[in-house]
C-alpha positions as CSV (number, residue, x, y, z in Angstrom):
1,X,0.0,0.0,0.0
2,X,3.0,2.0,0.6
3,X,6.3,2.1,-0.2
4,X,9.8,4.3,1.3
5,X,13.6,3.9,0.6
6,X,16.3,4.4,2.1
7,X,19.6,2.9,-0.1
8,X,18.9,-0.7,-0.7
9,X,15.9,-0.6,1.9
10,X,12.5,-0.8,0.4
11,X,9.6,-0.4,3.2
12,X,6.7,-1.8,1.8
13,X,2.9,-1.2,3.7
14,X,1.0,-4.4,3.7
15,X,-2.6,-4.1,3.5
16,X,-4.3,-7.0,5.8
17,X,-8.1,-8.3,6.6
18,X,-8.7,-10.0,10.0
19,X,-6.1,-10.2,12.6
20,X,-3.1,-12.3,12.1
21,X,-2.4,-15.0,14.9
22,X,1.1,-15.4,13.8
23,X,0.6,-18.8,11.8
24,X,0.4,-16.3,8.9
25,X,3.7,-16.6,6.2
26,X,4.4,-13.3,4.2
27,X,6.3,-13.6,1.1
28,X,7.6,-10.9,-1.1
29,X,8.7,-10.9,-4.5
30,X,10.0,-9.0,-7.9
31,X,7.5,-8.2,-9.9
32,X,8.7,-9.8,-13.4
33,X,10.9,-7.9,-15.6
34,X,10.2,-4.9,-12.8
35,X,13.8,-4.7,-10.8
36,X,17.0,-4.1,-12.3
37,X,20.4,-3.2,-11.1
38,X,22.6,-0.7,-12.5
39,X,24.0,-2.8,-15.6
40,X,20.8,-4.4,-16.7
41,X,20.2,-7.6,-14.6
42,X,16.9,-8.4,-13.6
43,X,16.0,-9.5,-10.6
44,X,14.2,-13.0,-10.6
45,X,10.3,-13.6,-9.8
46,X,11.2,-16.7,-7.1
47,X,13.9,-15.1,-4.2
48,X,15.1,-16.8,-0.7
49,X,15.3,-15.0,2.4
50,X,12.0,-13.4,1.3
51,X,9.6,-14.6,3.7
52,X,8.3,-13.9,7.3
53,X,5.8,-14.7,10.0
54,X,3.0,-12.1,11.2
55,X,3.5,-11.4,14.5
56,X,0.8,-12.3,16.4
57,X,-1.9,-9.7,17.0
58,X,-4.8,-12.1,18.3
59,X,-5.9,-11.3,21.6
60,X,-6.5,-14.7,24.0
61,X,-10.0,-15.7,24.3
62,X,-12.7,-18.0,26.2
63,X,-13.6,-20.9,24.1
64,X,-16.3,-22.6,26.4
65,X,-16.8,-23.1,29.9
66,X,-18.4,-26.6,31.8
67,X,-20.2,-26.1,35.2
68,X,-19.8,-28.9,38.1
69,X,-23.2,-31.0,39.1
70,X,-22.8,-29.3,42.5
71,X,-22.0,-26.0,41.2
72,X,-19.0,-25.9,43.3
73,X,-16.2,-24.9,40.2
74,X,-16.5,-23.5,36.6
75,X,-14.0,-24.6,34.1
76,X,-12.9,-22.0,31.8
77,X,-11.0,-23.1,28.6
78,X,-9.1,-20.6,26.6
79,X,-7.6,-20.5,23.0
80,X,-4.7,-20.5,23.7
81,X,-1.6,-20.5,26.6
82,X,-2.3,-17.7,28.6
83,X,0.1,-15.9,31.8
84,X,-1.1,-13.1,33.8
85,X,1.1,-10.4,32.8
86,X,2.5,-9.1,29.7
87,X,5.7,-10.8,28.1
88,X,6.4,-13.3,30.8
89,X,6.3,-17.1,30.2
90,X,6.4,-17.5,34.1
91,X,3.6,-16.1,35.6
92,X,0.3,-18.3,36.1
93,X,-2.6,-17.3,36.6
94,X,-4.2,-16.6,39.3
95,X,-7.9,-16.6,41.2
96,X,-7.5,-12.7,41.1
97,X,-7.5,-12.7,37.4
98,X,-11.0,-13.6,37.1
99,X,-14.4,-11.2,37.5
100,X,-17.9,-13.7,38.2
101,X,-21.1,-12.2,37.5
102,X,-24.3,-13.9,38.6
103,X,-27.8,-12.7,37.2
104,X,-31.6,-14.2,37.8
105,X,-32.8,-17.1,40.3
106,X,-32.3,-17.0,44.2
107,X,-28.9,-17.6,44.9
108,X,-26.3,-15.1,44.8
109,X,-22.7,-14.8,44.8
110,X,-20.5,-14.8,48.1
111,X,-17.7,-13.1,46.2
112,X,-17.0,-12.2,42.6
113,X,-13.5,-13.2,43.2
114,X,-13.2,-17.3,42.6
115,X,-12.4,-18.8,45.6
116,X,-10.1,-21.0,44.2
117,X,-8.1,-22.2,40.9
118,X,-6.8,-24.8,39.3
119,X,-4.5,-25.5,36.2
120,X,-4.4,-28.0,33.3
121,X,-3.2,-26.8,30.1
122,X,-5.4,-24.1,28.9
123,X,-8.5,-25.1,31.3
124,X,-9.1,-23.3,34.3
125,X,-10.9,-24.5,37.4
126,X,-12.2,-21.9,39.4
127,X,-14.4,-22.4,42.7
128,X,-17.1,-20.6,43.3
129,X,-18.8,-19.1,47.0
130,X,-22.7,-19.1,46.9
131,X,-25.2,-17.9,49.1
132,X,-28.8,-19.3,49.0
133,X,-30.0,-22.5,47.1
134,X,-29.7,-22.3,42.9
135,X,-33.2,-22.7,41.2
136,X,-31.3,-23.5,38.1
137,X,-32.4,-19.9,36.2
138,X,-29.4,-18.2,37.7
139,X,-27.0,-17.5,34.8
140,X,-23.3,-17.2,36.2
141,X,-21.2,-15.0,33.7
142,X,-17.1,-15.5,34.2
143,X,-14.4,-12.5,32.2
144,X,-11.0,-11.8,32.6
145,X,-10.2,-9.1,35.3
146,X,-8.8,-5.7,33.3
147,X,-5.2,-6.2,32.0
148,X,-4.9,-9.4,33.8
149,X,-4.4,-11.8,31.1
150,X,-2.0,-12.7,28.4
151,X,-0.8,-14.4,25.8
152,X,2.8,-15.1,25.2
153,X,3.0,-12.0,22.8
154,X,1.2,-9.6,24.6
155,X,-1.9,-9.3,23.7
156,X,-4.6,-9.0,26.5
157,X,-7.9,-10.8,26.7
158,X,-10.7,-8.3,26.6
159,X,-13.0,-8.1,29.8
160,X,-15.6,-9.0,27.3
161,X,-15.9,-12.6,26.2
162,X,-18.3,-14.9,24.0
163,X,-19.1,-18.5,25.5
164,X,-18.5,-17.6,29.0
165,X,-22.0,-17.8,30.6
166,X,-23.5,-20.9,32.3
167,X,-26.9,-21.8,33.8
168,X,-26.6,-22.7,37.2
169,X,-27.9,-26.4,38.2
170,X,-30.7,-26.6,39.4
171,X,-30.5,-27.4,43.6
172,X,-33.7,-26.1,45.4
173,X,-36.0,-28.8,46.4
174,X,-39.8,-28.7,45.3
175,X,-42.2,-27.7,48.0
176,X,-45.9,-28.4,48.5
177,X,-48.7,-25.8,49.4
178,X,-52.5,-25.8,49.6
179,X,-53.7,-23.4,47.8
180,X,-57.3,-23.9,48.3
181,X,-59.9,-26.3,50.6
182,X,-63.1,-27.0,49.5
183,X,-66.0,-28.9,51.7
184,X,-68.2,-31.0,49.9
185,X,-72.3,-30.4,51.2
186,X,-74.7,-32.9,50.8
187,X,-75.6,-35.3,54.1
188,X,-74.5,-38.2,52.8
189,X,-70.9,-36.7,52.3
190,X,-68.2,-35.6,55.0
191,X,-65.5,-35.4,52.5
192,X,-63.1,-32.5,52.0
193,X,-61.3,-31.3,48.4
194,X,-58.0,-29.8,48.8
195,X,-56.0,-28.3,45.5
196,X,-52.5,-29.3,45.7
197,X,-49.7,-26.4,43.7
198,X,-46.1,-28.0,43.5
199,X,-43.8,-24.9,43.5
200,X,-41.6,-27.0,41.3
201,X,-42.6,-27.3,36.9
202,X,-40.4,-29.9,36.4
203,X,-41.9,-33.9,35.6
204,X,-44.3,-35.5,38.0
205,X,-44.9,-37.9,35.9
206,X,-44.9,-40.6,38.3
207,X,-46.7,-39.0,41.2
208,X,-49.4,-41.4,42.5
209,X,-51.9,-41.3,45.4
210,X,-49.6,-43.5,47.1
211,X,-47.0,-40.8,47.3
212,X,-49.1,-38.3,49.6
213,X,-49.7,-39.2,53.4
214,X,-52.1,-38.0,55.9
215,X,-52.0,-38.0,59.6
216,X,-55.4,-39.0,59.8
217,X,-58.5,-40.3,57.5
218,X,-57.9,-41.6,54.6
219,X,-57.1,-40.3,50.5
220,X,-59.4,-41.9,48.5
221,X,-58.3,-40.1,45.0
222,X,-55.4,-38.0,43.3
223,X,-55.8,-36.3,40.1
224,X,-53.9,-33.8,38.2
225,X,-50.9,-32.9,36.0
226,X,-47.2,-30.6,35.6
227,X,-47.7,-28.4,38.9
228,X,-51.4,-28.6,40.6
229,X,-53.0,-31.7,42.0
230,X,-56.3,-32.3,43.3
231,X,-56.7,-34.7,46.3
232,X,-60.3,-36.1,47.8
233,X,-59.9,-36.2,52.1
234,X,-62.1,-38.5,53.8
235,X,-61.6,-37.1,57.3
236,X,-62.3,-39.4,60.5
237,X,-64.1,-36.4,62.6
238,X,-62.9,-33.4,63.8
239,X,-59.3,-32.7,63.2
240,X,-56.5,-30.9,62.0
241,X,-54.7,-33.0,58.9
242,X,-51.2,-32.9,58.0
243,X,-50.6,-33.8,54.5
244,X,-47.2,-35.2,53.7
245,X,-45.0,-36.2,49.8
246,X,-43.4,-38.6,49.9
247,X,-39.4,-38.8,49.8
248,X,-38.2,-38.9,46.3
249,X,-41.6,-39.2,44.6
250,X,-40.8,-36.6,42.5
251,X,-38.7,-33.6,41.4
């Protein structure tokens, strides 16, 4: 794009799309029948010494992060060998070097700071500190702290990354209310209707009349679907019932 001399040096611009990593080979050459030296020889179209690597100008970055069942570490992966500060091949990386950012759900975050770290290859381990139970529509966010990371020519991840959020899993147990008690009239019928709302939406597929419990009377039918239930009380008298799910019945 450009070109300056000075004696036999010939500075040429270059003219580039995208940003080189430094896998890129440059090669110049004599145009043919272009360069000639003072007595008439041309200089040939195919030269040695004529070729170089781009230096590399691509900044490290987060390729895809995995969450533990338990929510207890993220592991970040990066593109490529990374240090925490510029030009040195010695310096590892540190829990320091990482921002956490938690939106939505219940729980929050103890400390933006990972709690702890650990190193294999490019993947990073880093613990995490919660407080309160995940409902599984928290969305934890992990970046680079600002000029905290590096790659081994100098170029600094951005505080900004792609395919660094997770959902957290999902750990807060499903809970029964009532939300409503009807009483059947009629003489011939002392029995009681009671709507059932599951806090959780997740399957209940499998959820019987065999899985609820009274302290007294009996259940004489369940019916229902996804989140609300309806169950038919036969009391025995006067009392106050205490309606139970079973352990494990369903999620």
């Amino acid at each position: 794009s450009s070109i300056s001399i000075n004696g036999n040096e010939y500075t040429l611009g270059i003219s580039l799309s995208g940003t080189p990593d430094g896998s890129e080979t440059l090669t110049v050459n004599p145009v043919s029948s272009s360069i000639y030296d003072v007595v008439g020889n041309v200089a040939s179209t195919s030269q040695s010494n004529n070729s170089i690597s781009l230096n590399d100008k691509l900044a490290p970055t987060i390729t895809g992060v995995t969450l533990a069942s338990d929510n207890t570490t993220i592991t970040v992966t990066f593109s490529e060998t990374v240090w925490n500060y510029d030009f040195n091949s010695s310096g590892s990386l540190e829990v320091t070097d990482f921002v956490f950012a938690l939106s939505g759900g219940d729980a929050t975050l103890s400390s933006t700071t990972p709690s702890s770290i650990s190193i294999n290859g490019n993947e990073y381990t880093l613990g995490i500190s919660l407080s309160g139970t995940p409902n599984g529509s928290e969305t934890l966010t992990v970046n680079p702290a600002s000029n905290s990371i590096y790659d081994l020519a100098g170029n600094v991840s951005s505080t900004s990354q792609s395919n660094n959020s997770i959902s957290l899993n999902d750990k807060l147990a499903p809970t029964m209310t009532i939300s409503s008690t009807t009483v059947n009239s009629g003489e011939s019928s002392n029995d009681s209707t009671i709507s059932l709302t599951f806090t959780s939406s997740e399957s209940t597929t499998n959820f019987i009349k065999d899985d609820i419990t009274i302290s007294s009377g009996s259940l004489s039918s369940l019916s229902g679907s996804g989140t609300t239930y309806t169950a038919t009380l036969t009391p025995s008298g006067d009392a106050t019932y205490t309606i139970s799910v079973a352990q494990n019945k369903f999620t």
